[in-house]
N, C-alpha and C positions, 0 to 999 in steps of 0.2 A: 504494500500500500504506500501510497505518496499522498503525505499530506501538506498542502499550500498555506498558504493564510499572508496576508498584504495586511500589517502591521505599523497603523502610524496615532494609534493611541492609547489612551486605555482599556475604554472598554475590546477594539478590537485585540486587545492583549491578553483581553479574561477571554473572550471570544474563540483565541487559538487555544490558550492553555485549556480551558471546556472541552476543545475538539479533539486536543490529545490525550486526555481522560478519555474523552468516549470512544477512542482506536483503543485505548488500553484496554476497558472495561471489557468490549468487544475481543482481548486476547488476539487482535491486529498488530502484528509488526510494520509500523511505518518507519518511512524516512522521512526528513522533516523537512520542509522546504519554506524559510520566511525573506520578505523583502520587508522594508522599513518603511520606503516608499515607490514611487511608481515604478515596474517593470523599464516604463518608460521613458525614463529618466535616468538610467542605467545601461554604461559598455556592457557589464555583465549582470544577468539577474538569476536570483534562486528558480524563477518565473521561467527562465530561457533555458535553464540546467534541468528542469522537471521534463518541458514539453519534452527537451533531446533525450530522457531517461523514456517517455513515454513512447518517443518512435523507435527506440531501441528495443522496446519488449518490455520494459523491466517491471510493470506492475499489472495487475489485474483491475486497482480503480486509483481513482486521484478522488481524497475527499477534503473539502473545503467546508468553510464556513459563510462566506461570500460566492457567489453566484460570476461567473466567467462569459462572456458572449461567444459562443462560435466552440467553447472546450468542450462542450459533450458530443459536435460534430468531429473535429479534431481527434479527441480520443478513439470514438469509433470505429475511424478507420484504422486502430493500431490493437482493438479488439480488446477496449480500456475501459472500464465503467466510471463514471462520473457521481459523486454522494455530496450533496450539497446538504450540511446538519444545521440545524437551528437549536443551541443551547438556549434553555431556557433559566433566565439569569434575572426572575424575579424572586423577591426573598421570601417570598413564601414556600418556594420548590426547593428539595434540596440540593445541594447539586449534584450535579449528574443528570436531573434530570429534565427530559430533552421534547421539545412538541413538537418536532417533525425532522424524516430526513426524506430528502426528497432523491432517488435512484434515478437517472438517467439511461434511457431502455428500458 
């Protein structure tokens, strides 16, 4: 598994840490892949290291927390599943726990 996350605040920081609890929980072995800010705004990005790891073979899905335009087309053709999770990060819930993950295919 390969997990993303575009990290340029707080909460998107509880948002990834959430997401790698819920690979863990799941007993998923990811690798980790974070940028600070835009892919695009970067010679090199963890962004640009993933896609090449994904046409290389090397994972079964890529799961985010943020939602990607064009990545669950992209993956597909490399036979990648796409999991886009929504931690649910109100203090009523405890953590861990999660209102939606959304599969691609």
């Amino acid at each position: 598994m390969a997990l993303y996350g575009l990290v340029r605040s707080q909460r998107e920081r509880l948002l990834f840490e959430l997401s790698q609890v819920f690979c863990w929980d799941c007993g998923w072995a990811v690798t980790v892949y974070e940028d600070r800010q835009s892919p695009r705004d970067l010679p090199t990005s963890a962004w640009g290291a993933m896609l090449a790891d994904v046409a290389a073979r090397q994972y079964y899905a890529v799961v985010m927390f943020q939602s990607a335009p064009g990545l669950d087309e992209y993956c597909k053709q490399y036979d990648t599943h796409v999991a886009v999770i929504s931690p649910d990060t109100s203090s009523h819930v405890p953590a861990g726990g999660w209102r939606r993950v959304k599969v691609g295919r």
